[in-house]
N, CA, C and O atoms as a GROMACS GRO file, in nm:
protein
  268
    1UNK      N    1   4.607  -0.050   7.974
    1UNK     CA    2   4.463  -0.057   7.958
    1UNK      C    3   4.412  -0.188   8.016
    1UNK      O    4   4.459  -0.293   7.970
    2UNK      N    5   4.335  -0.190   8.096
    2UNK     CA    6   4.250  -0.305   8.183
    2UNK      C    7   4.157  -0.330   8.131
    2UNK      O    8   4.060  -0.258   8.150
    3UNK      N    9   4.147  -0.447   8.039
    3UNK     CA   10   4.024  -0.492   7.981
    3UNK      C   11   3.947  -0.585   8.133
    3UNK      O   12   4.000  -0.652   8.221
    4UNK      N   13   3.800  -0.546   8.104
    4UNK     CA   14   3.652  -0.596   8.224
    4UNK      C   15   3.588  -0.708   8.162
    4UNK      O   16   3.586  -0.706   8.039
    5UNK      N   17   3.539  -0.797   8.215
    5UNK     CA   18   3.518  -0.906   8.167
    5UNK      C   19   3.376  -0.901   8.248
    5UNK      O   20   3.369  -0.899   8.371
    6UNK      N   21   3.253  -0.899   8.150
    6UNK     CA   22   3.100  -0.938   8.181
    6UNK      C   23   3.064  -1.057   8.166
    6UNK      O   24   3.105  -1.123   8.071
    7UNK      N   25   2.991  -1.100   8.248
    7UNK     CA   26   2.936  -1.248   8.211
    7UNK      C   27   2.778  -1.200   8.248
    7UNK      O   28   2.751  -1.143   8.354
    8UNK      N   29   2.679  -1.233   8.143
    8UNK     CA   30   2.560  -1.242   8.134
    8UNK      C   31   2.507  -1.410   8.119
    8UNK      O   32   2.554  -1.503   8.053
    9UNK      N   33   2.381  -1.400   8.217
    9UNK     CA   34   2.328  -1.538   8.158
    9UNK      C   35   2.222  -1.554   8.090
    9UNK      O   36   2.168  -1.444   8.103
   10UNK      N   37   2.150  -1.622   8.019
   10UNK     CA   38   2.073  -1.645   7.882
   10UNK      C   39   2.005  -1.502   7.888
   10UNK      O   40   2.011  -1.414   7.802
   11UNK      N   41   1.919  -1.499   8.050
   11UNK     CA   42   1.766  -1.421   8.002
   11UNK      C   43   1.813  -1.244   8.025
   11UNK      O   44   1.741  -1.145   8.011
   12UNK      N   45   1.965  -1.250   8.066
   12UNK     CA   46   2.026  -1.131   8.113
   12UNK      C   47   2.076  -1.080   7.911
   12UNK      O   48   2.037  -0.977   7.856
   13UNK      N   49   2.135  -1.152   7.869
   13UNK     CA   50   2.193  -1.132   7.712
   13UNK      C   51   2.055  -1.107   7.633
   13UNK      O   52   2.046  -1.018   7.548
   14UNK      N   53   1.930  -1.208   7.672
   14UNK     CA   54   1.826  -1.167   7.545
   14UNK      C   55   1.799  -1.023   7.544
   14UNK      O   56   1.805  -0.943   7.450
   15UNK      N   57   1.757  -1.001   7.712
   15UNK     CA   58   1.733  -0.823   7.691
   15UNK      C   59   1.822  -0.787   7.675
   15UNK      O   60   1.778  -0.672   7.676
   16UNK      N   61   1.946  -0.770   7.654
   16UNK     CA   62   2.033  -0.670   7.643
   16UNK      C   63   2.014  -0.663   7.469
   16UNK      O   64   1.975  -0.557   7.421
   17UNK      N   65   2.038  -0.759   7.393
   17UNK     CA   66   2.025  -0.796   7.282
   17UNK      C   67   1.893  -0.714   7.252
   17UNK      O   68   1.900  -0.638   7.155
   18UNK      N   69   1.731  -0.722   7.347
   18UNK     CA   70   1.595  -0.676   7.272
   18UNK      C   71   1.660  -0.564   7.283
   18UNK      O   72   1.669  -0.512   7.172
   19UNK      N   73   1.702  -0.511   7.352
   19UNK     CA   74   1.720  -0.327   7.376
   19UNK      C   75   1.828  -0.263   7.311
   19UNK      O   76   1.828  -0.147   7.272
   20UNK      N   77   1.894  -0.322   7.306
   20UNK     CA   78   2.003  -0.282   7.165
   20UNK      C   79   1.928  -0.293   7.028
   20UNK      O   80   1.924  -0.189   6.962
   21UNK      N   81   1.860  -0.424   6.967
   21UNK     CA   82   1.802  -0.396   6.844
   21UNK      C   83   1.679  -0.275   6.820
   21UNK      O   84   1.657  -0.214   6.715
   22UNK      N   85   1.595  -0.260   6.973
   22UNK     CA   86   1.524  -0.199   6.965
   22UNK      C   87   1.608  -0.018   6.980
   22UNK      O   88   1.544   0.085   6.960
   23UNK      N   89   1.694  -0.020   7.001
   23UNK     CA   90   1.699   0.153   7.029
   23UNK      C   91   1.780   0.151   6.876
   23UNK      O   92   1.767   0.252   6.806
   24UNK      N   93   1.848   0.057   6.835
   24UNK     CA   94   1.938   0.038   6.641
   24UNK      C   95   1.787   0.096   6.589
   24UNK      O   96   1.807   0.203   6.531
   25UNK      N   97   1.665   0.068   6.589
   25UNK     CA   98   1.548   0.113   6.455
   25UNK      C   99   1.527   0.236   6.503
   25UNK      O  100   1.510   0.326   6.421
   26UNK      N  101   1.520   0.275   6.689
   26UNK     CA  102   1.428   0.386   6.671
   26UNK      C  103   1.588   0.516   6.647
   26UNK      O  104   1.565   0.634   6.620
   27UNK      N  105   1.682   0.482   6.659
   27UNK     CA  106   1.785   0.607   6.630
   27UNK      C  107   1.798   0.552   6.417
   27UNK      O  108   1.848   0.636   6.342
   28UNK      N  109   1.774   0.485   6.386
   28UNK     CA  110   1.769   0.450   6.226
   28UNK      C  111   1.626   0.416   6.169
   28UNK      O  112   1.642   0.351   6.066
   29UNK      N  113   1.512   0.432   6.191
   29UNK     CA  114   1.368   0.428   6.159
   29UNK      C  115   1.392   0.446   6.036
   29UNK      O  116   1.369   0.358   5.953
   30UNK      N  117   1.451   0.584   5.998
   30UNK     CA  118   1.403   0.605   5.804
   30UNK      C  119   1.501   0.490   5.707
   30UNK      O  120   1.459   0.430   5.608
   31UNK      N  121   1.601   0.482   5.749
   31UNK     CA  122   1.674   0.348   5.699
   31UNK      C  123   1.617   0.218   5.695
   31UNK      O  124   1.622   0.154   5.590
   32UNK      N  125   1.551   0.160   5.821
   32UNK     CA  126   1.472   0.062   5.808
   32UNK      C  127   1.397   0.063   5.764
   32UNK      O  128   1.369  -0.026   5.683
   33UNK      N  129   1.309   0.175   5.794
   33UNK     CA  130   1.178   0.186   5.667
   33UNK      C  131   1.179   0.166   5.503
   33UNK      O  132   1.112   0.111   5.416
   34UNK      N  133   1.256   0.218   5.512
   34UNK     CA  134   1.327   0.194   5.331
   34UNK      C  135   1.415   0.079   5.333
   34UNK      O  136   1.469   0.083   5.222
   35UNK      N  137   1.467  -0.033   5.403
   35UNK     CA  138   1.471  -0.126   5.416
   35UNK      C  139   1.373  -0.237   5.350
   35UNK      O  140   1.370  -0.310   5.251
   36UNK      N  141   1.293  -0.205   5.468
   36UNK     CA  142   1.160  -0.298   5.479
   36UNK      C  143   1.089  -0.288   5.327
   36UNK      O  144   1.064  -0.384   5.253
   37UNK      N  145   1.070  -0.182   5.307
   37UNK     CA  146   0.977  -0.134   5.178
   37UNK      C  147   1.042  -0.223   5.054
   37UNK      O  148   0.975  -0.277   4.966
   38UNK      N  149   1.167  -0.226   5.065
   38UNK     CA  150   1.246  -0.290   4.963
   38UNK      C  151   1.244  -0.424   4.960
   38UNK      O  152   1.243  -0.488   4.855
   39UNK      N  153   1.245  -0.478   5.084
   39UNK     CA  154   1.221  -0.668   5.089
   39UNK      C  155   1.070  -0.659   5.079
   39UNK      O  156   1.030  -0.763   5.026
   40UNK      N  157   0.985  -0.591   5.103
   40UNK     CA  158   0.842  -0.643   5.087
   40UNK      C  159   0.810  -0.617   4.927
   40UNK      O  160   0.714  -0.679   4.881
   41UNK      N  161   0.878  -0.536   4.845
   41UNK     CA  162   0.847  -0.511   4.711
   41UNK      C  163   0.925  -0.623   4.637
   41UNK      O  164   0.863  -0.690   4.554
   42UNK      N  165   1.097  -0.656   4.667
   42UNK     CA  166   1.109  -0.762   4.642
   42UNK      C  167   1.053  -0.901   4.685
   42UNK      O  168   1.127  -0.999   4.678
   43UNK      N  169   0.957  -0.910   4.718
   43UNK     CA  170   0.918  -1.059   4.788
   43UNK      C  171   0.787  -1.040   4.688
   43UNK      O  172   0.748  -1.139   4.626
   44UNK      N  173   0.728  -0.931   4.676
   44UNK     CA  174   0.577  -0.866   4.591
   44UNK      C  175   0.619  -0.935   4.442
   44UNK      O  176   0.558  -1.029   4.392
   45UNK      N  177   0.726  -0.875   4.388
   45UNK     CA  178   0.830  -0.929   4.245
   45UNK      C  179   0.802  -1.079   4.269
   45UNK      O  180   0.744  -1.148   4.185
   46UNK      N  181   0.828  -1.108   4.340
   46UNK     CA  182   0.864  -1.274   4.352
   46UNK      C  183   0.738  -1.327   4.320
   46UNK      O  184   0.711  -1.396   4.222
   47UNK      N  185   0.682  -1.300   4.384
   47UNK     CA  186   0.548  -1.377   4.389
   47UNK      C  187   0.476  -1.357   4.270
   47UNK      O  188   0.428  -1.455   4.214
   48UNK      N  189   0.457  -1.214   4.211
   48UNK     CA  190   0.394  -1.200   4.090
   48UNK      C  191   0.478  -1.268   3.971
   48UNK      O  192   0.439  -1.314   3.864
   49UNK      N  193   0.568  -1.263   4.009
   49UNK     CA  194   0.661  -1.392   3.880
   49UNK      C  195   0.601  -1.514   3.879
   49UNK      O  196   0.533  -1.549   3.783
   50UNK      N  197   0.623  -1.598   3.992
   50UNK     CA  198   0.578  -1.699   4.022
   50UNK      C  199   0.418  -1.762   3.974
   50UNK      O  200   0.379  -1.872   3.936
   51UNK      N  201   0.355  -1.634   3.997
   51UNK     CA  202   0.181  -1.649   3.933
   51UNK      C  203   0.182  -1.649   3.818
   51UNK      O  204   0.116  -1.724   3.746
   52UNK      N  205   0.284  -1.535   3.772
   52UNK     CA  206   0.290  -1.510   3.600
   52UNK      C  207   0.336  -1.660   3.503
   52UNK      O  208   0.286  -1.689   3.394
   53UNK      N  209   0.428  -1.728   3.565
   53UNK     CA  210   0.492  -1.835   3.532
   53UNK      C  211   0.367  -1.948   3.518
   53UNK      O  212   0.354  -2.026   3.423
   54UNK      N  213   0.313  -1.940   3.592
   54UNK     CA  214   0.176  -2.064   3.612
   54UNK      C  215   0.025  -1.993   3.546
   54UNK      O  216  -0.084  -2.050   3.552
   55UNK      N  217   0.038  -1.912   3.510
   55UNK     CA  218  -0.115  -1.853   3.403
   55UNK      C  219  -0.051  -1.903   3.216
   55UNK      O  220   0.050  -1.940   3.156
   56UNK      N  221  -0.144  -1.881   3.201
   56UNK     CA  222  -0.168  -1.912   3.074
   56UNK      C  223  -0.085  -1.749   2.947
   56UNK      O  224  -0.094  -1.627   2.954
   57UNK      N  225  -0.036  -1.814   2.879
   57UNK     CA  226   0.015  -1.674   2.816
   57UNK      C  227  -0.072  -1.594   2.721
   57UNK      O  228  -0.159  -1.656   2.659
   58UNK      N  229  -0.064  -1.525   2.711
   58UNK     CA  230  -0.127  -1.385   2.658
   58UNK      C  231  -0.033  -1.343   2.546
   58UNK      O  232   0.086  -1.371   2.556
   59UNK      N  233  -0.078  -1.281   2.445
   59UNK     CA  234  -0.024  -1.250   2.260
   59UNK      C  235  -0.006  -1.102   2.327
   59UNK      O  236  -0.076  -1.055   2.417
   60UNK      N  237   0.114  -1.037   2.256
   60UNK     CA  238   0.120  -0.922   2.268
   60UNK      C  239   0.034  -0.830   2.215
   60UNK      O  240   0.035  -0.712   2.249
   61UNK      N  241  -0.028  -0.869   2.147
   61UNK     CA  242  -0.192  -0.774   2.057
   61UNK      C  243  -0.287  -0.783   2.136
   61UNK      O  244  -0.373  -0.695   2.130
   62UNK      N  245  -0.301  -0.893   2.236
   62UNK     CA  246  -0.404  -0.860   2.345
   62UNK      C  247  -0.396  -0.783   2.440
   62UNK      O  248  -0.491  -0.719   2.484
   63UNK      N  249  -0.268  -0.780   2.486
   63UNK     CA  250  -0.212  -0.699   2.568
   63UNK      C  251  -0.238  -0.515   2.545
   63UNK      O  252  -0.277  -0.426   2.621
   64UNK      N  253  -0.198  -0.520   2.413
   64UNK     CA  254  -0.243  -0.345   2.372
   64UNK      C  255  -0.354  -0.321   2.369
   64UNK      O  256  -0.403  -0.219   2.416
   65UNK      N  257  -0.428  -0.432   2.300
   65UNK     CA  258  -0.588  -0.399   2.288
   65UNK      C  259  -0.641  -0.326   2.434
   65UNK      O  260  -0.697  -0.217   2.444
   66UNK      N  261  -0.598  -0.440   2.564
   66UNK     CA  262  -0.651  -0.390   2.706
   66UNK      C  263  -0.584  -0.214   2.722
   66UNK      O  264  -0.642  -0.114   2.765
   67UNK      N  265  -0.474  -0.225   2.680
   67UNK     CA  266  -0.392  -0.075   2.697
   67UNK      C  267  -0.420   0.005   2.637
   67UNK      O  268  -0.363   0.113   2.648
   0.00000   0.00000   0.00000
């Protein structure tokens, strides 16, 4: 077996690199999509913690009253 030896230079590897990541989403779209959905809901978590942490606390009887 004869292994081929490529040599690419910088701007020859980036596209090869854009066009490989780009044809990885569009043959896996529903995977990434549900990907994505998942880091933007975890990052959503984050942040509403973060606000929750810095407000003022609330009694659990107020809480039902609104509910």
């Amino acid at each position: 077996m004869k292994i081929t030896e490529i040599t690419l230079n910088s701007d020859q590897f980036k596209e090869l690199l854009k066009a490989s990541i780009i044809e990885l989403f569009q043959e896996n779209r529903e995977e990434f999509s549900k990907l994505l959905s998942e880091i933007i809901e975890d990052i959503a978590m984050e942040r509403a913690i973060q606000e929750g942490e810095e407000t003022e606390t609330v009694s659990r009887e107020a809480i039902f009253k609104i509910l």
